[in-house]
LUMFIMI-698797 format. One record per residue (C-alpha): x, y, z. Coordinates in steps of 0.25 Angstrom, whole numbers, padded with zeros to 4 digits, always signed. Example, Ala and Ser with C-alpha at 12.3 -4.5 7.8 and 13.67 -1.06 7.14 Angstrom:
2
+0049-0018+0031+0055-0004+0029
This chain:
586
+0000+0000+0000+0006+0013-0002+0010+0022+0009-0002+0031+0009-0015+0022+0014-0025+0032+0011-0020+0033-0005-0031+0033-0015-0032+0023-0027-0041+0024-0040-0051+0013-0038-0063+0010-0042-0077+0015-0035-0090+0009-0037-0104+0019-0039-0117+0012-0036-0128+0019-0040-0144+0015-0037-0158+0020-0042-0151+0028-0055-0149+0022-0068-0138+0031-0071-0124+0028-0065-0116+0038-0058-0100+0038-0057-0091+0042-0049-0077+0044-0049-0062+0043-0041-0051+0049-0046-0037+0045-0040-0023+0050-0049-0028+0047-0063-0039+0036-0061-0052+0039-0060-0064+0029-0056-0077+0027-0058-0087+0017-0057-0102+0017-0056-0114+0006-0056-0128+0007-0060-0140+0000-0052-0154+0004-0050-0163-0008-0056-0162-0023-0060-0155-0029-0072-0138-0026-0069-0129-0020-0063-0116-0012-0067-0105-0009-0060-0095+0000-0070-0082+0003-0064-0070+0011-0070-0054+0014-0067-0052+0027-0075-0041+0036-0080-0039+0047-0088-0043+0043-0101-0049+0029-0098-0053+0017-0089-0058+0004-0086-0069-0001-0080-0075-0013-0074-0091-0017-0076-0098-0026-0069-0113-0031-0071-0123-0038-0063-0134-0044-0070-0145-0043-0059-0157-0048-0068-0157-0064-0074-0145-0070-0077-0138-0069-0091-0133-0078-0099-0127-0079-0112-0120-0065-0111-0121-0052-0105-0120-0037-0111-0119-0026-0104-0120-0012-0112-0117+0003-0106-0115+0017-0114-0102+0026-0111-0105+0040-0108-0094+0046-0114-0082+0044-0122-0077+0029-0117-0070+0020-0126-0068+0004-0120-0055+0000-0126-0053-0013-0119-0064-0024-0112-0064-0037-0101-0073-0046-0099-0082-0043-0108-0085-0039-0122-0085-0025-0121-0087-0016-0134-0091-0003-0136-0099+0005-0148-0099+0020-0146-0104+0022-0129-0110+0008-0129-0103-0002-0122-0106-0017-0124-0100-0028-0114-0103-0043-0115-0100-0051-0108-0088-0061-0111-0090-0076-0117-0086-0081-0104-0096-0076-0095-0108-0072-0102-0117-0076-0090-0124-0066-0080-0132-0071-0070-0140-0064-0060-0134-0054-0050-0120-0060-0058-0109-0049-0063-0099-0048-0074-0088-0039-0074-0081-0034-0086-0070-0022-0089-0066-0012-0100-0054-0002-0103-0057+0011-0110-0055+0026-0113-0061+0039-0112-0062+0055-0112-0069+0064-0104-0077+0059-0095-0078+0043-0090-0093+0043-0086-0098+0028-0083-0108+0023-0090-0124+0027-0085-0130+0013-0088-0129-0001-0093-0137-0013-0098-0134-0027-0096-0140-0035-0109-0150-0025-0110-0153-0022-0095-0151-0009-0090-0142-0010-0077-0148-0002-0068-0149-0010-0056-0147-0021-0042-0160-0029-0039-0163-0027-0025-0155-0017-0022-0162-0007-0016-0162+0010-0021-0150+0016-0012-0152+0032-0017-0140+0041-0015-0141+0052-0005-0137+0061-0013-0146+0062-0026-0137+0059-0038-0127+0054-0031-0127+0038-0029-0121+0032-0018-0108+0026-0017-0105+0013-0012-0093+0008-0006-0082+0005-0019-0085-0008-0019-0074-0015-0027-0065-0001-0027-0050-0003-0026-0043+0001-0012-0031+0005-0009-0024-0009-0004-0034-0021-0008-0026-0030+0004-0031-0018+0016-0042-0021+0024-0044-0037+0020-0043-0051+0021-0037-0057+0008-0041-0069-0001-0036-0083+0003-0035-0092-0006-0042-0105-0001-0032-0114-0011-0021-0107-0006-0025-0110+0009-0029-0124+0007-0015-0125+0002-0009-0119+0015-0019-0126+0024-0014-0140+0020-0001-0135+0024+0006-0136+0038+0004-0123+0045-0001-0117+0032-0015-0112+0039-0006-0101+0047-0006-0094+0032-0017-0100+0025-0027-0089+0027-0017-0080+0021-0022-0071+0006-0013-0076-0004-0014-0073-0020-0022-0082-0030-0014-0084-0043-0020-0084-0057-0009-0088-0064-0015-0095-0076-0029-0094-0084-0035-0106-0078-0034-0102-0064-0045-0089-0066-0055-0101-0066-0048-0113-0058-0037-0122-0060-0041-0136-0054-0030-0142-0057-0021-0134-0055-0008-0138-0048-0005-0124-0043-0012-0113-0036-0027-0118-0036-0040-0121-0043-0048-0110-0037-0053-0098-0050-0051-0084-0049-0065-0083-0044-0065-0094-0035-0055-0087-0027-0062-0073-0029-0076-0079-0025-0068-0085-0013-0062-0073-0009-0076-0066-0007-0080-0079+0001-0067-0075+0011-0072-0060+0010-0058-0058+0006-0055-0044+0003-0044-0045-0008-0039-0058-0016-0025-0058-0022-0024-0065-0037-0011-0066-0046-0012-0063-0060+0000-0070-0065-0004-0077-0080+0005-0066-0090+0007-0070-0105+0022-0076-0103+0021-0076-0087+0033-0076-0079+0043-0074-0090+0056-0077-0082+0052-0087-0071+0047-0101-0077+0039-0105-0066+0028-0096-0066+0027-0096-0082+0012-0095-0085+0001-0101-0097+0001-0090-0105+0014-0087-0114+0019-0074-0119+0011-0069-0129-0003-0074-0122-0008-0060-0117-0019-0061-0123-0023-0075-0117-0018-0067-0103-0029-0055-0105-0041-0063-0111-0041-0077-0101-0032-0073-0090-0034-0058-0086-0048-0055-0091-0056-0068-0083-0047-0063-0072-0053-0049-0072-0067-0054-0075-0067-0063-0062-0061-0050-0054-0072-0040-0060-0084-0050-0055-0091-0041-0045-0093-0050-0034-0078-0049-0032-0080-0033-0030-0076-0032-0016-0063-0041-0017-0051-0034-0019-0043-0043-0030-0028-0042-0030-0022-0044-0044-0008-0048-0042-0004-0045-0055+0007-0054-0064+0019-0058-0056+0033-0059-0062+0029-0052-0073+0032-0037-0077+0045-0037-0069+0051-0048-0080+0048-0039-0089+0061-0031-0083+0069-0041-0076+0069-0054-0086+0068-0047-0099+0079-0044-0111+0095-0046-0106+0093-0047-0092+0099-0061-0084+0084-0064-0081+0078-0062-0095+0068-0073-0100+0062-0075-0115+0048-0073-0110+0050-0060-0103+0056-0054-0115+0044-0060-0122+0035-0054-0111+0041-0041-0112+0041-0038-0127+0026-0044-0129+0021-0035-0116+0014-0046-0110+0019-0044-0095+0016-0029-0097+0002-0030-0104-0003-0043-0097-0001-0036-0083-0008-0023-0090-0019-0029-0095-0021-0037-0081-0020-0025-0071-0029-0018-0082-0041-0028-0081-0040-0030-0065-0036-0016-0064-0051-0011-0069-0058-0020-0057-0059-0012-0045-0057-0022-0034-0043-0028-0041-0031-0025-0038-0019-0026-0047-0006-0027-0041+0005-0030-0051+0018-0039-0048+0030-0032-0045+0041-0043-0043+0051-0041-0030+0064-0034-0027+0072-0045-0031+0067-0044-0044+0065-0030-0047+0073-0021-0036+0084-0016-0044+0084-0003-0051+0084-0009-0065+0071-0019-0062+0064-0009-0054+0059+0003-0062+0057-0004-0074+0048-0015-0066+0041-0003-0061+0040+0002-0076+0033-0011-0083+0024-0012-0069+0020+0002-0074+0018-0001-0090+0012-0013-0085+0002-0006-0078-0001+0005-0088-0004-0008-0098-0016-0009-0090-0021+0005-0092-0020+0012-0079-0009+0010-0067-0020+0009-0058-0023-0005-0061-0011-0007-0054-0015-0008-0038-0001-0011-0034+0012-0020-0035+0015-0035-0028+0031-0037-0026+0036-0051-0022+0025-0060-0027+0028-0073-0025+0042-0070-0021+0051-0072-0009+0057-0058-0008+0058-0055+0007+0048-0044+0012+0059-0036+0019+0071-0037+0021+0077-0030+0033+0093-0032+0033+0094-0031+0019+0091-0018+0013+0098-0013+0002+0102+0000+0009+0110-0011+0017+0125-0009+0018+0135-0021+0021+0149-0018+0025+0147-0003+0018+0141-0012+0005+0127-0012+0000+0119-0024+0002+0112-0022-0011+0126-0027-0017+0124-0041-0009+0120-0054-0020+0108-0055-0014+0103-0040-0016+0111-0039-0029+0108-0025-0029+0094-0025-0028+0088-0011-0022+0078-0019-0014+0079-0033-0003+0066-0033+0000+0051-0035-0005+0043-0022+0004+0054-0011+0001+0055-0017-0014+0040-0015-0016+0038+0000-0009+0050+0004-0018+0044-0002-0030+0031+0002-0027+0035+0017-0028+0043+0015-0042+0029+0010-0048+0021+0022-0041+0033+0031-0047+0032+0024-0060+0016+0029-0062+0010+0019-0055-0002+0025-0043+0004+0028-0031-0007+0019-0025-0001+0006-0029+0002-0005-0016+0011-0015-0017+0010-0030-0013+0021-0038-0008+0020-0055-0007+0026-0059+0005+0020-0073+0003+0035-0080+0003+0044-0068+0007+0044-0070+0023+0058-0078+0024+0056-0081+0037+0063-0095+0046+0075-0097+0051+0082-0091+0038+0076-0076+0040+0088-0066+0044+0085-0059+0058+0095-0048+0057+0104-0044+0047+0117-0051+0046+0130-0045+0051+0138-0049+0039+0147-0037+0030+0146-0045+0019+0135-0041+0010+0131-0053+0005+0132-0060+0017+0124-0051+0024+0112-0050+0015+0112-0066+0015+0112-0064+0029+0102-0056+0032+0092-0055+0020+0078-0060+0023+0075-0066+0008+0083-0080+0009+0083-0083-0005+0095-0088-0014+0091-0074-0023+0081-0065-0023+0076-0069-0038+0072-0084-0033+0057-0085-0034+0055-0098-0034+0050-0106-0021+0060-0101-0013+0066-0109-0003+0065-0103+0013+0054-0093+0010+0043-0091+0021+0030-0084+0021+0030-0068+0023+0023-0057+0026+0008-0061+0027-0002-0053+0018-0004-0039+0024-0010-0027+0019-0002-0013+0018+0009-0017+0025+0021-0007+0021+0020+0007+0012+0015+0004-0001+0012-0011+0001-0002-0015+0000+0000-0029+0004+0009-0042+0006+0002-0052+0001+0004-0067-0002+0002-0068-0017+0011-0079-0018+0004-0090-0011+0013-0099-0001+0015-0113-0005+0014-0110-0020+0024-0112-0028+0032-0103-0035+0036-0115-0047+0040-0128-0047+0055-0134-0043+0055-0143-0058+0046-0143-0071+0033-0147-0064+0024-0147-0079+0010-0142-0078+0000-0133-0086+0000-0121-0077+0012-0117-0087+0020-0114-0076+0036-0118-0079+0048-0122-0071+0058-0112-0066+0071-0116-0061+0070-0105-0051+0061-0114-0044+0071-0126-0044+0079-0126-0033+0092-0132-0038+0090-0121-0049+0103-0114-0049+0098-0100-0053+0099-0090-0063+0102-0075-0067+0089-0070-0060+0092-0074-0049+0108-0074-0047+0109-0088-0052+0106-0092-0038+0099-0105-0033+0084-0103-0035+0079-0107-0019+0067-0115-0025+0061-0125-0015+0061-0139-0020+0048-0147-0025+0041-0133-0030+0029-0136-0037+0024-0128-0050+0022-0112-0046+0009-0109-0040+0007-0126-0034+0010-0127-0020+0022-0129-0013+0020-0136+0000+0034-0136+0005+0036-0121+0001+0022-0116+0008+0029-0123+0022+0041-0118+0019+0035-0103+0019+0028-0105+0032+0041-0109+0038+0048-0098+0033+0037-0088+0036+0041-0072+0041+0034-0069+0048+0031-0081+0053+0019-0090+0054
C-alpha cells in the first residue's frame, strides 16, 4: 500500500435509479480517469447495469443484464442508442456491433441461454468527444429494461436526484484490507492430510490458471486441482471470502528461459490466448453475483522481465524469448489481459515484477520498469494496473538485516561479495519499495501497491543466522551472516532448506498492500527428470539437483530437492520441509 492511506484511486461507482425511466450519471474524477456508471430500473422485464472507466478521449465499459421476466433461450439481444458522438472500437463476450448511435450486443454462441433472474455480462473498448453521457435506455429482445420485480419504489429525497447506494463492486484502495481471504478447499485437503499441515491450512493461497482446461475443471489433472474458475468463485461466496487471488499464467510461448513451467500454447498463438483463455476468464469474473468479491488477477509471472534479461547476446539469452520479443507477444498478451480485467470494477490486476535477484541492478531495473510500462499502455490506460507482486513463487529472503548493500567489510563494499555480485539490493521488501517508486516515476498512478510472496522465503531452522558474522572477509562474512541460504540467488527450483515465511498480512510496510501466498506450499516448482505429461510443462535442469548450473546462475549447483514432481503437483517432502524451516515459526 502506499504511504499515504487516505490516497484516492479512480474506481468505479455504481447509480441506481428507481421510479424513472431515464438513467441518471454520475461522475469521479481522479488524475485523468473519469468514472461513470448508471442502471436503470422501475418496471419488470430487465435489468441494466452500465458501467464505465473513462479518459480523455475514451473508455471502457462493462454491462450487465438481468433478465427478470421468462427464461430465454436460443439467444439474447440487448439493444441501446449512444447520445453522443461514441465509436466501439473493440467488444468481449458478446457480439457487439454498431450502426450509427445504435448499438446491438448478442449474446456469444456459447451462452446464449438466460433464465430467470440470470445475468450476462459483456465489455467494450471505445472512443469519444465532447461529452460521454450513458446511454438513457435499453431493451432486452425487444423488452424495454426499465425495471426489479418486487422491489418496491424508493423515491429520492431530493426531486431529481436519485439515491446513491453504496458502490457495490467499486475498487478500493488495497483489496487485502479489511477481510478474510479465499481458501482454496483442494489446496487445504492437501495440507490437512499432512503431518502438522492444519496449523496453516486455513491460510488464503492463490489458484492458478495455468492452461485452458483449468477455467472449466481438470479431473484428471496430476497438478494443481479439478475445481473450474467458477467453482472456486462460487466457493469463495460460500466462505464470505472478501478477496480470491487467481494467477493468470498461460502467455503464447510461456516462460521462455526456464523449461519447466513451458505452457500449451506456443509462440505465435496469441490469438488462441485472447479468444479461449482471457475472454471466458473475464466473462466468469463480469457475472454479477461475483460483485462483492474482490478478484485478485496476478498477472503472467516470468514474463516481461525475459524480455530484458534473456534476450539478444546476454549469458542467459534463450531462442523463445528473442522470439517473444520480436512478435510482442509478452507485451500485448499481458495488455490485452489487464485490459479485459481491468474494465471489471471488483478485479484487481497486479502484474508480475520478478525479485532482486533477477532484476536489482541498474541495467535490468529501469528497463523492467520501461516494458511494465509499454505493457500497461497496450491495455489502453495505466490504470488497469492496481499494483505489482515481486518474488512469486521465489525464495528471496524478505529482509535481510546484516547484509545490506551499504555494508562495508574490512573498508570493502559487500556489494562486491560472490553472492551480491554487485547487486544494488539483498533483500525482497527494500527491492519492492524502490522498484515501486521507479514505476510511479515511469507514469505509472502514484496509487499503485505492491505485493510480495513470502510463501517460501522464511529461511528459518537451525541454518538462520542470528547476528551478523564477525568475519573481514567479504565473502565470508556474507556467507556467514545472510538469511537467504541458497547456493545462488538465481535458483528457483524446489529449493533445498526453504521454510514458510511471513503469513499473508494486509499493509504491512509503506507502499505494500500485501504478503501474500501466491505460490501455494507443497507444489512443486518442476520436476527433478523428464516426467511426460500433457500439461505441456517440460523439464529443466535447474530442477535437477546433480545439475551443475549455468550462466544465470553463476554455474552453481541448482539446490533442487530430489524426487520433485512435475511443476504445480504436490510435493510432500518439500511441503514438510517448509513447515520445519518456518520463520517465524509455527
Amino acid at each position: 500500500m502506499s504511504p499515504n492511506p487516505t490516497r484516492a484511486r479512480a474506481g468505479t461507482r455504481r447509480l441506481l435509479t428507481r421510479g424513472v425511466t431515464v438513467a441518471a450519471t454520475t461522475a469521479l474524477v481522479t488524475g485523468l480517469g473519469v468514472v461513470a456508471a448508471t442502471q436503470a430500473s422501475a418496471a419488470a422485464g430487465c435489468r441494466v447495469t452500465y458501467t464505465t472507466n473513462q479518459w480523455s478521449n475514451g473508455f471502457t465499459a462493462n454491462v450487465a443484464v438481468t433478465n427478470l421476466g421468462d427464461p430465454i433461450s436460443g439467444g439474447w439481444k440487448l439493444e441501446w442508442d449512444f447520445a453522443g458522438n461514441q465509436r466501439i472500437t473493440q467488444g468481449w463476450s458478446a457480439q457487439v456491433a454498431q450502426s450509427g448511435t445504435r448499438v446491438t450486443a448478442t449474446s456469444p454462441t456459447w451462452g446464449g441461454s438466460l433464465g430467470n433472474n440470470a445475468s450476462a455480462s459483456f465489455g467494450f473498448n471505445a472512443d469519444y468527444s465532447g461529452t460521454n453521457a450513458n446511454p438513457a435506455s435499453f431493451t432486452l429482445n425487444g423488452t424495454v429494461c426499465t425495471g426489479t420485480v418486487g422491489e418496491p419504489s424508493n423515491p429520492p429525497t431530493d426531486p431529481g436526484t436519485p439515491p446513491v447506494n453504496p458502490p457495490t463492486g467499486s475498487k478500493v484502495d488495497n483489496p487485502y484490507a479489511g477481510g478474510q481471504g479465499y481458501v482454496n478447499p483442494e489446496w487445504k485437503a492437501k495440507a490437512d492430510a499432512e503431518p502438522g499441515g492444519s496449523r496453516i491450512s486455513n491460510t488464503p493461497t492463490a489458484v492458478w490458471l495455468d492452461r485452458i482446461a483449468a477455467i472449466e475443471g481438470t479431473e484428471n489433472s496430476s497438478s494443481n486441482g479439478s475445481m473450474g474458475l467458477r467453482d472456486h468463485l462460487d466457493e469463495a461466496l460460500e466462505q464470505g471470502a472478501a478477496y480470491i487471488q487467481l494467477v493468470i499464467y498461460n502467455l503464447p510461448g510461456r516462460d521462455c528461459a526456464a523449461l519447466a513451467s513451458n505452457g500449451e500454447l506456443k509462440p505465435d498463438e496469441l490469438p488462441k490466448y485472447k479468444a479461449q483463455y482471457i475472454d471466458p476468464i473475464a466473462a466468469i469474473q463480469a457475472d454479477a453475483k461475483y460483485a462483492n468479491l474482490r478478484i485478485i488477477n496476478i498477472v503472467e509471472i516470468d514474463s516481461l522481465p525475459n524480455l530484458v534479461t534473456n534476450t539478444g547476446s546476454q549469458a542467459g539469452a534463450t531462442a523463445t524469448c528473442d522470439t517473444m520479443l520480436a512478435n510482442r507477444g509478452y507485451v500485448e498478451g499481458v495488455g490485452y489481459a489487464l485490459q479485459k480485467l481491468g474494465a471489471l470494477p471488483n478485479a484487481y490486476n497486479y502484474v508480475d515484477a520478478a525479485h532482486h535477484g533477477w532484476i536489482g541492478w541498474d541495467s535490468n531495473f529501469g528497463p523492467t520498469a520501461d516494458i511494465m510500462l509499454e505493457a500497461a499502455r497496450a491495455s489502453g490506460n495505466v490504470s488497469n494496473v492496481h499494483g505489482f507482486i515481486t518474488n512469486t513463487a521465489n525464495y528471496s529472503a524478505l529482509q535481510e538485516p546484516y547484509i545490506q548493500p551499504s555494508t562495508s567489510v574490512g573498508g570493502q563494499s559487500i556489494r562486491q561479495s560472490k553472492w551480491i555480485d554487485w547487486n544494488q539490493y539483498s533483500d525482497e521488501l527494500t527491492f519492492a519499495q524502490a522498484f515501486r517508486q521507479e514505476l510511479v516515476s515511469n507514469g505509472f498512478q502514484s496509487s499503485i501497491g505492491m505485493l510480495i510472496d513470502t510463501s517460501r522465503n522464511g529461511w528459518g531452522g537451525t541454518g538462520r543466522p542470528t547476528r551478523a558474522s564477525t568475519s573481514t572477509t567479504v565473502d565470508t562474512y556474507v556467507n556467514e551472516s545472510r538469511i537467504d541460504r541458497r547456493i545462488h540467488a538465481g535458483n528457483w527450483c524446489n529449493q533445498a532448506g526453504a521454510g514458510l515465511g511471513e503469513r499473508p498480512k494486509a499493509s504491512p510496510a509503506s507502499g505494500i498492500d500485501a504478503y501474500v501466498w501466491v505460490k501455494p506450499p507443497g507444489e512443486s516448482d518442476g520436476s527433478s527428470q523428464l516426467i511426460p505429461n500433457e500439461e505441456g510443462k517440460g523439464f529443466d535442469e535447474m530442477c535437477d539437483p546433480d545439475y551443475g548450473g549455468n550462466a544465470r546462475n553463476g554455474n552453481s549447483k541448482s539446490g533442487a530437492l530430489d524426487g520433485a514432481p512435475i511443476s504445480g503437483a504436490w510435493f510432500s517432502a518439500q511441503f514438510r520441509e517448509l513447515m520445519a524451516n518456518a520463520y517465524p515459526a509455527l
